[in-house]
C-alpha positions as CSV (number, residue, x, y, z in Angstrom):
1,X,-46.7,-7.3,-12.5
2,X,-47.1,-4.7,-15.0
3,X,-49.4,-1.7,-15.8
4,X,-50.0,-1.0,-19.1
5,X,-51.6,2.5,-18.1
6,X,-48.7,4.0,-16.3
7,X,-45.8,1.7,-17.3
8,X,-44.9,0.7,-14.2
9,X,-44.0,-2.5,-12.5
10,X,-44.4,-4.1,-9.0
11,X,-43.5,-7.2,-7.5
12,X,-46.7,-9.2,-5.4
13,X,-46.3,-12.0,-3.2
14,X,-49.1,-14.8,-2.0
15,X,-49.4,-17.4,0.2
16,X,-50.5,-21.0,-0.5
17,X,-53.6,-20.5,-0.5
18,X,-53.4,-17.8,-2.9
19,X,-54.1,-14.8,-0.6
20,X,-52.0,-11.4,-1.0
21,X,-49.5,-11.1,1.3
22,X,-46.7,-8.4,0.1
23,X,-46.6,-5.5,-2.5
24,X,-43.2,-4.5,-3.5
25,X,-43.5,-1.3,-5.8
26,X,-41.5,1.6,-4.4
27,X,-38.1,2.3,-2.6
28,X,-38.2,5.1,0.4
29,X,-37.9,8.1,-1.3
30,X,-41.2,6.8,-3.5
31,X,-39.9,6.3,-6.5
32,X,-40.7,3.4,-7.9
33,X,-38.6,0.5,-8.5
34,X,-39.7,-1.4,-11.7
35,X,-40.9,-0.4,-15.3
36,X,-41.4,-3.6,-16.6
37,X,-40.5,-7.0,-14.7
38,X,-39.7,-9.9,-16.9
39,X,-38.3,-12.6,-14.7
40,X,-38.2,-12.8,-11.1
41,X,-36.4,-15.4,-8.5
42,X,-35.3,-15.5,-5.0
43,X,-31.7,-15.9,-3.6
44,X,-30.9,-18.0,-0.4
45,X,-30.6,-15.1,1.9
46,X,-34.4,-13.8,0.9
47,X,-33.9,-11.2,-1.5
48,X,-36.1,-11.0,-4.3
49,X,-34.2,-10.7,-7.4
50,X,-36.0,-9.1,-10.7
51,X,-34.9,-9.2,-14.5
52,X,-36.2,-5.7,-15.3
53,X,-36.6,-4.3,-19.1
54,X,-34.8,-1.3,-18.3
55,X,-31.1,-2.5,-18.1
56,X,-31.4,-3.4,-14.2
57,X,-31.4,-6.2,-12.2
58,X,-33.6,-5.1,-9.3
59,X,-32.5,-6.2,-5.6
60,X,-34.6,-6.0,-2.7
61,X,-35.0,-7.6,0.4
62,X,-37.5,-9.9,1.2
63,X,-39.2,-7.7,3.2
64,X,-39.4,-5.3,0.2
65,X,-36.4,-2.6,1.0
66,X,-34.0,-1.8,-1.8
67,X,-30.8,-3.1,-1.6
68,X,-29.7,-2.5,-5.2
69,X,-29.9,-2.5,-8.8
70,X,-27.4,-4.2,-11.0
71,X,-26.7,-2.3,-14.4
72,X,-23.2,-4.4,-16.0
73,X,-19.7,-4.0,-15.8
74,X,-18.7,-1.4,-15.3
75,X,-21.8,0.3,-13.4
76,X,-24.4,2.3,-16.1
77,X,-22.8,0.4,-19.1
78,X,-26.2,-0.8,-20.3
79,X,-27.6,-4.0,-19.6
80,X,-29.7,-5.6,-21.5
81,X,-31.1,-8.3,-18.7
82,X,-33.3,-11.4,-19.4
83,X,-33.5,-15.1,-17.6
84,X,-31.8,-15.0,-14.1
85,X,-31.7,-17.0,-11.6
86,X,-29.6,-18.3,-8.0
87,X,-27.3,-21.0,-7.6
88,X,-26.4,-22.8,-4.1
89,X,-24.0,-20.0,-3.1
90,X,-26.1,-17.3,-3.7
91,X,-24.5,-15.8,-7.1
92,X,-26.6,-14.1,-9.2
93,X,-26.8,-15.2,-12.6
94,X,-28.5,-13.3,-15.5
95,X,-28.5,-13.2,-19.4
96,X,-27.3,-10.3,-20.9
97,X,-28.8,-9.9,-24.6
98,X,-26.1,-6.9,-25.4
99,X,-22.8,-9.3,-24.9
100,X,-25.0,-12.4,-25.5
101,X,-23.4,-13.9,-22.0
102,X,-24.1,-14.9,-18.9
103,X,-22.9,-12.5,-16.5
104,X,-22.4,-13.9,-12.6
105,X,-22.8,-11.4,-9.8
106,X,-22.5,-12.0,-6.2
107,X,-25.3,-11.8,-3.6
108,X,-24.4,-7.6,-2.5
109,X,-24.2,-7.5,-6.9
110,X,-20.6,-6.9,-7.5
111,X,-19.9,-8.4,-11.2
112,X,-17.6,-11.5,-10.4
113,X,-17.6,-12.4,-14.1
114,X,-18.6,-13.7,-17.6
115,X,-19.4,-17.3,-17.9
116,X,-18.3,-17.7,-21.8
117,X,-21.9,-19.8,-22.9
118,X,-21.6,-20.2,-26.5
119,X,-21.6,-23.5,-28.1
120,X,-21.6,-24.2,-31.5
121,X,-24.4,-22.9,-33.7
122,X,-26.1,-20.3,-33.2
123,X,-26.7,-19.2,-29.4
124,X,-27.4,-16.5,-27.7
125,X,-28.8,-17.1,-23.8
126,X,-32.1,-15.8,-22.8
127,X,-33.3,-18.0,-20.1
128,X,-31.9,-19.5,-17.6
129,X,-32.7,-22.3,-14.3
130,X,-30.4,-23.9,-11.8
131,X,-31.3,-27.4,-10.3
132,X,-30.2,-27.4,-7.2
133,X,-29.9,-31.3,-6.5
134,X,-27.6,-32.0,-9.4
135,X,-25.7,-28.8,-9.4
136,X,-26.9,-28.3,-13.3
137,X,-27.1,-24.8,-15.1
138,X,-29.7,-25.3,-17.6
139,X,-29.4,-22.5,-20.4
140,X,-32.5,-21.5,-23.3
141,X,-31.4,-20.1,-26.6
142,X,-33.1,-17.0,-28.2
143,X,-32.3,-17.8,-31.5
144,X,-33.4,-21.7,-31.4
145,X,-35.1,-24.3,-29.6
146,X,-31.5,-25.3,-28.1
147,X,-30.7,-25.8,-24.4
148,X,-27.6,-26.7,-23.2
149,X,-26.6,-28.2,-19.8
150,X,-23.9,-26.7,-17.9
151,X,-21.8,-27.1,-14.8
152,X,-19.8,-25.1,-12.9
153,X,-20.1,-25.9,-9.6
154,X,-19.3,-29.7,-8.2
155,X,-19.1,-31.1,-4.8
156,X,-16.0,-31.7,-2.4
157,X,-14.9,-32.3,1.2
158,X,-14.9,-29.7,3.4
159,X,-11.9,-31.3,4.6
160,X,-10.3,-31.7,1.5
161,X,-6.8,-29.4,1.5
162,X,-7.0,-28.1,-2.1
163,X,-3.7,-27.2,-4.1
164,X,-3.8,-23.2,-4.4
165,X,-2.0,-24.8,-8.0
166,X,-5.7,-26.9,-8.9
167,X,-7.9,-25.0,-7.2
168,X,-9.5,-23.4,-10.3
169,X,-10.1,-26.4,-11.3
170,X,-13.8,-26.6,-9.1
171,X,-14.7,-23.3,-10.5
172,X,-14.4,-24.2,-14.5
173,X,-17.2,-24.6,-16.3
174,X,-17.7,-27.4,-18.5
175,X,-20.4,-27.7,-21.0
176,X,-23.1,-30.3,-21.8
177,X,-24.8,-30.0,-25.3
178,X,-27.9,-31.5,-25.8
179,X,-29.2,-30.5,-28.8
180,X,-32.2,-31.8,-30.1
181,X,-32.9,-34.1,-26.8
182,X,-35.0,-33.5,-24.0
183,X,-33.1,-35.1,-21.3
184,X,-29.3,-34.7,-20.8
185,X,-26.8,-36.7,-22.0
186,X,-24.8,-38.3,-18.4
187,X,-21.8,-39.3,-20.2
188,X,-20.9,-35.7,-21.3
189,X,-20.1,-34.3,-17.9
190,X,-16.6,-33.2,-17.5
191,X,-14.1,-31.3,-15.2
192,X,-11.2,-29.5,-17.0
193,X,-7.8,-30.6,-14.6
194,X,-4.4,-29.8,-14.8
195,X,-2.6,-32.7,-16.3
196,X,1.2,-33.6,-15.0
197,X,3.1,-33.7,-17.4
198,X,2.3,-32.1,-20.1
199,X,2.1,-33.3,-23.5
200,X,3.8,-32.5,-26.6
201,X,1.4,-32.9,-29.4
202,X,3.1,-31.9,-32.6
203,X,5.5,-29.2,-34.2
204,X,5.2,-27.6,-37.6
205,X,7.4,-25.1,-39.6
206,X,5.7,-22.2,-40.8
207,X,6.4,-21.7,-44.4
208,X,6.8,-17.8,-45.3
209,X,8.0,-16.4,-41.9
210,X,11.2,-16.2,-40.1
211,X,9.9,-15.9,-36.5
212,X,7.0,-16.8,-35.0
213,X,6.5,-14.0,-32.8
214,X,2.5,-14.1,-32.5
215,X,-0.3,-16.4,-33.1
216,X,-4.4,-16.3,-33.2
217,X,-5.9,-19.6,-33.5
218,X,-9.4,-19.7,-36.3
219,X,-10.4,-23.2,-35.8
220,X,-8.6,-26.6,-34.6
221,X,-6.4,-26.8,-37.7
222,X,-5.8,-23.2,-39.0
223,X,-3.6,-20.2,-37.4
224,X,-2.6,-17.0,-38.4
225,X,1.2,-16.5,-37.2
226,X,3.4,-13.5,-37.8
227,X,7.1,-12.3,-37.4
228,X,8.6,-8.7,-38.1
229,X,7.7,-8.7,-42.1
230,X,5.0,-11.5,-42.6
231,X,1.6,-12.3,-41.8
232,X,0.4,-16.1,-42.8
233,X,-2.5,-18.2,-42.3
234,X,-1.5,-21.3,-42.1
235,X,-2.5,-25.7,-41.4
236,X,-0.9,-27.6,-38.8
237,X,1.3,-28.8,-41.6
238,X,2.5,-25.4,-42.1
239,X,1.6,-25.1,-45.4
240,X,0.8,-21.2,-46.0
241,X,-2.7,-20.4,-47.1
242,X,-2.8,-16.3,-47.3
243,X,-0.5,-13.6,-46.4
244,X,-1.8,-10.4,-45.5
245,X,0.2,-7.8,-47.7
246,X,-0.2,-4.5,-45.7
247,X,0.5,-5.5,-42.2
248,X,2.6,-3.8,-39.7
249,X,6.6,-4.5,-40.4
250,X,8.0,-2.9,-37.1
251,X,6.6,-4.9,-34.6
252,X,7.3,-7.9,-32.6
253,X,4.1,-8.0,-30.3
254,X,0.5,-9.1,-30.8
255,X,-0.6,-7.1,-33.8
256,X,-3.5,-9.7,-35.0
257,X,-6.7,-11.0,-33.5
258,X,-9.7,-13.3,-34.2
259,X,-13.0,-12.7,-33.9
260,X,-16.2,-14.6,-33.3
261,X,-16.7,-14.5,-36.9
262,X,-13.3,-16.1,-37.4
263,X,-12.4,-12.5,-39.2
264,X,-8.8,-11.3,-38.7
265,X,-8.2,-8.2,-37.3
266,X,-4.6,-6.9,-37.6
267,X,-2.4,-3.2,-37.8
268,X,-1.4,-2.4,-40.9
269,X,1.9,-0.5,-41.9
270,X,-0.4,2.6,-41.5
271,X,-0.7,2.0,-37.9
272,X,-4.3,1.7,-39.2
273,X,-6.6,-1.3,-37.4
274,X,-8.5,-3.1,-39.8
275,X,-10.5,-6.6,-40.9
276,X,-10.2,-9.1,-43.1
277,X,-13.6,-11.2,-43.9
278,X,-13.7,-14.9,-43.1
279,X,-13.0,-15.6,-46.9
280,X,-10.1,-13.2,-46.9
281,X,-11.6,-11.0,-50.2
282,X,-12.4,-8.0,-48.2
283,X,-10.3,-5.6,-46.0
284,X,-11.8,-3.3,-44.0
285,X,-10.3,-0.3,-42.2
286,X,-12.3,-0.9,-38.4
287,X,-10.1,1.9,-36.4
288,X,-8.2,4.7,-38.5
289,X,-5.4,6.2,-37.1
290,X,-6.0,9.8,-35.8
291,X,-3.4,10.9,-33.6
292,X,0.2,11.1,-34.6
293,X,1.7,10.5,-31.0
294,X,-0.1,7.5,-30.0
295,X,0.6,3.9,-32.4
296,X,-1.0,1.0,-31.5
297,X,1.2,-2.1,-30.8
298,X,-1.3,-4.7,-29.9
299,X,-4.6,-6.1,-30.4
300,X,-7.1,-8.5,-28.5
301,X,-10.7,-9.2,-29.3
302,X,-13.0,-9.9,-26.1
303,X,-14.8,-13.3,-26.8
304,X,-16.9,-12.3,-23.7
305,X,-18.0,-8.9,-25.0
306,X,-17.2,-8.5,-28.6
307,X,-15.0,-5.1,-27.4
308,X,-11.4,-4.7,-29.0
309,X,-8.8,-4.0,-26.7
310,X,-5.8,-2.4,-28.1
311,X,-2.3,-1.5,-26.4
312,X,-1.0,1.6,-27.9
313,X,2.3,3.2,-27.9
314,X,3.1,7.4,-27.3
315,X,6.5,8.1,-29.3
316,X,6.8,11.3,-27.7
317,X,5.9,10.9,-23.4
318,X,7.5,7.2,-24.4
319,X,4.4,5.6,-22.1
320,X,1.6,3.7,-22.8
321,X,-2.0,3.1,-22.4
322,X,-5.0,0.3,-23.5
323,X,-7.8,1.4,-25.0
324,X,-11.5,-0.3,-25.6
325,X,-13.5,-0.3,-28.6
326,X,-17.1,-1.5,-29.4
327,X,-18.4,-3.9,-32.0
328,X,-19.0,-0.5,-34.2
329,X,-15.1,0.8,-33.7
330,X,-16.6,3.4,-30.8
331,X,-13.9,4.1,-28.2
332,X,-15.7,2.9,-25.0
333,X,-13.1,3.2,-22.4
334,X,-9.1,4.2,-21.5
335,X,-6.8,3.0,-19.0
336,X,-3.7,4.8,-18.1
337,X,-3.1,5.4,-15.0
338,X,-3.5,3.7,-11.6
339,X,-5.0,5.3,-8.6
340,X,-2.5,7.5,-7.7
341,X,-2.0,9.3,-10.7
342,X,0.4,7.2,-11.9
343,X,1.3,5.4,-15.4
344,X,0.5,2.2,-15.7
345,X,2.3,0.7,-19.1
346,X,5.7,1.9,-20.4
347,X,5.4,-0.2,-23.9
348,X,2.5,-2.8,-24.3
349,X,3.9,-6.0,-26.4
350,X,1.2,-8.1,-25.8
351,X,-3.1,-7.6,-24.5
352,X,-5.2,-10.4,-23.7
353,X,-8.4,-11.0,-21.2
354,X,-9.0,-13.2,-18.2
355,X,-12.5,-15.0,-17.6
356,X,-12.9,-12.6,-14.6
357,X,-12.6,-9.7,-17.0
358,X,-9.4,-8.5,-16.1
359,X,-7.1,-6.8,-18.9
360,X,-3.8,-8.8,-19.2
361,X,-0.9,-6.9,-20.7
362,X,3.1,-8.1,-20.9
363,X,4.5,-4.5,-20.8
364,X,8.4,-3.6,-20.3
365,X,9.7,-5.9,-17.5
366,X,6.2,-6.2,-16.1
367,X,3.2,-7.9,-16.6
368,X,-0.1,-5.4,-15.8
369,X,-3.2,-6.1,-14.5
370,X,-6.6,-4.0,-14.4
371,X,-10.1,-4.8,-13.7
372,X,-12.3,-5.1,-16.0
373,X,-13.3,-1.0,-15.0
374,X,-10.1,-0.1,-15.4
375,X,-8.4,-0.3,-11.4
376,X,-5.1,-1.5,-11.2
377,X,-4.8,-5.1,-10.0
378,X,-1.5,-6.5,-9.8
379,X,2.2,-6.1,-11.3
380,X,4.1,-9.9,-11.8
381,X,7.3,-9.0,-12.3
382,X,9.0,-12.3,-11.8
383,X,9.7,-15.1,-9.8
384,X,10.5,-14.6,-7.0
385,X,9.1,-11.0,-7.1
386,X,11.3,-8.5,-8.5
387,X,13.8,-11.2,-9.8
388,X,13.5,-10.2,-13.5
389,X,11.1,-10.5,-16.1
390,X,11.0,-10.0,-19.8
391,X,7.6,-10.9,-20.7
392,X,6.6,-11.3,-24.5
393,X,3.8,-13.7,-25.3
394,X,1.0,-13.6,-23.2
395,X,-2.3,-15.7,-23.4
396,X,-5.2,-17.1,-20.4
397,X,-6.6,-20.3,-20.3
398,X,-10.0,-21.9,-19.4
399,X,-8.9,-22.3,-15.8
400,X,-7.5,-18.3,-15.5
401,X,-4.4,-18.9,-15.6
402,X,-2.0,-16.4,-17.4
403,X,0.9,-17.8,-18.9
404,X,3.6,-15.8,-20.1
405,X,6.7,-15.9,-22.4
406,X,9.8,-15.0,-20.5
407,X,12.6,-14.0,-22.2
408,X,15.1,-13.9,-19.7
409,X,14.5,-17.6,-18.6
410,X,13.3,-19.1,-22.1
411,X,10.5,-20.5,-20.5
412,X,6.2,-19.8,-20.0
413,X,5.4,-19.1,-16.8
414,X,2.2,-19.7,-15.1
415,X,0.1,-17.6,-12.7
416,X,-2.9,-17.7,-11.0
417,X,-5.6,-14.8,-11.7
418,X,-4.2,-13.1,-9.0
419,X,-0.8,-12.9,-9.9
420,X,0.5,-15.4,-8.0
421,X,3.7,-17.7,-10.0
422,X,2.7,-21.5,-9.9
423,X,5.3,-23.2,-12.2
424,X,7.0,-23.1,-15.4
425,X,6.3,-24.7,-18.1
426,X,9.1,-25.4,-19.4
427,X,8.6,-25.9,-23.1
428,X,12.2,-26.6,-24.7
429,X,11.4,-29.2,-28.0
430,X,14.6,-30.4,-29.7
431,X,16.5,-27.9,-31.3
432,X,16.7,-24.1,-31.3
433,X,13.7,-23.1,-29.5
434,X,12.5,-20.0,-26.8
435,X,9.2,-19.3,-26.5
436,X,7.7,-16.0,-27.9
437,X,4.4,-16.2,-28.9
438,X,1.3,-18.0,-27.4
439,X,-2.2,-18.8,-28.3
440,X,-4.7,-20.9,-26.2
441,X,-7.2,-22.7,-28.1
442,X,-10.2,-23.1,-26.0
443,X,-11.7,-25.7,-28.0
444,X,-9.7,-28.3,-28.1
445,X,-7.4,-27.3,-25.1
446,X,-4.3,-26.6,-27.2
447,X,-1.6,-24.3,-26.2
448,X,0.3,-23.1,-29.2
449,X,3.7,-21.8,-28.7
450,X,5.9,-19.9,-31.2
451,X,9.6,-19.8,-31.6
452,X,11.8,-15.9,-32.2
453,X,14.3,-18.1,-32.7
454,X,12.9,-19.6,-36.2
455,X,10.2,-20.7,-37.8
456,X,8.9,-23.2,-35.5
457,X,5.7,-23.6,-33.2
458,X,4.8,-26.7,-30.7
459,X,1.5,-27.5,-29.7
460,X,1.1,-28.4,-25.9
461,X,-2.0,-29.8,-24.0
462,X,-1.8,-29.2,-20.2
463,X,-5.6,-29.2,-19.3
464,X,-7.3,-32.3,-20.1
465,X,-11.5,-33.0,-19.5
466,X,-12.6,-35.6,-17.2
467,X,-15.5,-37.0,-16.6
468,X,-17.2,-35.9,-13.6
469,X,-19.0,-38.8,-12.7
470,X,-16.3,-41.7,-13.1
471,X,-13.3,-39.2,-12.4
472,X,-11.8,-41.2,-15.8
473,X,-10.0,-39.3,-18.1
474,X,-11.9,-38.7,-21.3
475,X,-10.7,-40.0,-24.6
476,X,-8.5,-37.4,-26.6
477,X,-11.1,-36.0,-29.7
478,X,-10.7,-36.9,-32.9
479,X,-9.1,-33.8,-33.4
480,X,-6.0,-35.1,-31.9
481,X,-5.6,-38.1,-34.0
482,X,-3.2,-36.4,-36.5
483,X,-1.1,-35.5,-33.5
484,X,1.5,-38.0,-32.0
485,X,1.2,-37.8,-28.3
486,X,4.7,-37.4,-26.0
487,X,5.9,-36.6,-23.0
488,X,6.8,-32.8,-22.4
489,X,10.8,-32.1,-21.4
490,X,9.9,-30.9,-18.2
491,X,7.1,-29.8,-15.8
492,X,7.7,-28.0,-12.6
């Protein structure tokens, strides 16, 4: 309910047969809890849950004491709340018009993380409702008269033993479009799973680099890749189709990015940050360079929140540090340090994101994990622990995984989100090849891998959809048929 008077909210309950039976309006110290509700549900343990136009989600018990309110990640970062709603184990899920997500909390509202809902078009969420009986996530556009179908939970044996390797597998989200339909389409349900072994797709030389040291996928057939000197777009033929003239020549890490508008952004020999428009005409400087000491050495844009990350470089204290930028080039956050004081990075090659929100960097010897906030996660330094690692390349995938290039072992490893090793995969094609540079292309399930050895990348699949219904593997999109399909050299 709302007064238009006093501005104020409150939350009423009735019975069947329409009487009041509950008012829900202030907290103990008589304050009150609303200003204006806009949706309202209930989770399984009672709690009345409220979307409330003041950048809260609103918990309370069902008998009306307030347990708390929800603001984003990290706490007071300005929410923007819409459609929410419960699924069957009692996360919270609510539409967040400022990152144009989904964000899923937990019942006590600790942010567990961003469910990436953006199919093609033009989408942002605003409403949301979760059918129970067919586990379906059911997801309104603001812009549109879209709604698309999702899954994200699906049903096993409680006896089952699940592989710790697979076991991400019943928490990936797979997406049902039905655009311009009523009812859902059955056929399009799909789990992502890991496939054994992997496939080779396809190689391609690069024409106008040396290395390929880093990659950032545009669309299914166009890349940007970049050694020491040169930054190209290129085809999966490797035919070049721009090269960015100003961009960094000293370093060997992740100094481009794409963003949702399939702009590059990329350092320049300036140490400057800037962006080149779709149709590569315009250059922009986004982030200037202000302080002398600090050079940045690594970019990643958030597909979850639009935020730039950046790993950046002190010449003088010879440490590092990652910094966050909004969509208007605002610095939003810093993290440097852990808990106790401590330095986190020494020199930040590579930056990426996990699904959770975690901040991914392959540092000196060390690959560094922080929340989302900024807390210090986990270290992987190797396999077994402290055996070695000299990470390079460093990407997630739809399952959050983090796979790594290591040096030392010419191999990617994979990790669980928590930073536990699962395997290698050991991607060796004919010829003169370690891995450097990785890219994961989450629309067609690619993994593309670069060379420093020369001027060759290989395209992998590992994750492959299936349907959900059947358990049959689906048929390999069109996308694929100008790749020739073999096995990969090894899979451990």
């Amino acid at each position: 309910m709302y007064n238009d008077i006093t501005e104020t909210g409150k939350v009423t309950r009735y019975n069947q047969s329409g009487q009041l039976t509950q008012t829900i309006q202030n907290h103990n110290t008589g304050l009150g809890l609303y200003s204006k509700p806009i949706y309202i549900t209930e989770n399984n343990n009672g709690d009345v849950v409220v979307s409330d136009s003041v950048s809260a989600v609103v918990v309370t018990e069902r008998g009306g004491r307030h347990r708390f309110s929800y603001t984003g990640p990290p706490s007071g970062s300005k929410l923007q709340p819409w459609g929410i709603c419960t699924d069957a184990l009692s996360h919270i899920l609510v539409c967040d018009d400022k990152t144009k997500t989904v964000q899923m909390i937990d019942r006590d509202g600790q942010f567990l993380s961003h469910l990436m809902i953006r199919p093609s078009g033009i989408f942002s969420p605003r409403s949301l409702s979760y059918d129970v009986i067919t586990h379906r996530l059911w997801v309104g556009s603001r812009d549109n008269n879209t709604v698309v179908i999702y899954r994200y939970i699906t049903r096993q044996d409680a006896l089952t033993d699940l592989n710790p390797a697979t076991a991400d597998v019943m928490e990936s989200l797979s997406e049902i479009p039905t655009p311009g339909t009523e009812k859902p389409q059955q056929g399009n349900q799909c789990l992502l799973k890991l496939m054994s072994p992997p496939e080779l797709l396809h190689s391609l030389t690069v024409t106008g680099v040396d290395r390929c040291y880093h990659i950032s996928c545009v669309t299914s057939d166009r890349v940007w890749v970049s050694d020491r000197n040169n930054l190209m777009l290129t085809d999966t033929t490797g035919v070049p189709l721009h090269r960015v003239e100003d961009s960094c020549s000293d370093l060997y890490g992740g100094l481009h990015t794409v963003n949702s508008e399939s702009e590059l952004i990329y350092i320049d020999r300036n140490y400057n940050i800037n962006k080149l428009s779709k149709d590569m005409k315009t250059t922009t400087t986004f982030i200037e360079r202000t302080d002398s000491t600090w050079e940045p050495l690594c970019v990643y844009w958030s597909p979850s929140t639009g935020d730039l990350l950046v790993g950046m470089y002190n010449i003088d204290t010879k440490t590092g540090k990652v910094t966050r930028y909004n969509q208007s080039g605002q610095l939003t956050q810093t993290i440097q340090n852990d808990n106790t004081g401590l330095g986190l990075y020494s020199v930040p090659h590579y930056i990426t994101e996990n699904n959770n929100g975690d901040v991914v960097v392959s540092d000196d010897g060390t690959v560094v994990v922080t929340e989302r906030g900024g807390r210090h996660r986990f270290s992987y330094t190797g396999h077994p622990s402290g055996s070695g690692l000299r990470p390079w390349g460093i990407c997630t995938d739809p399952l959050s995984h983090i796979l790594v290039c290591d040096v030392r072992t010419k191999t990617v490893q994979m990790l669980d989100r928590d930073g536990q090793f699962l395997s290698h995969l050991l991607i060796r094609p004919l010829g003169r090849f370690s891995p450097w540079g990785l890219s994961y292309d989450v629309n067609t399930h690619r993994l593309w891998v670069g060379s420093r050895d020369n001027n060759t990348v290989v395209i992998y699949r590992y994750i492959t959809r299936q349907d959900a219904l059947t358990d049959e593997h689906r048929s390999r999109t069109d996308g694929d048929a100008m790749f020739r399909s073999t096995p990969a050299i090894e899979w451990r």
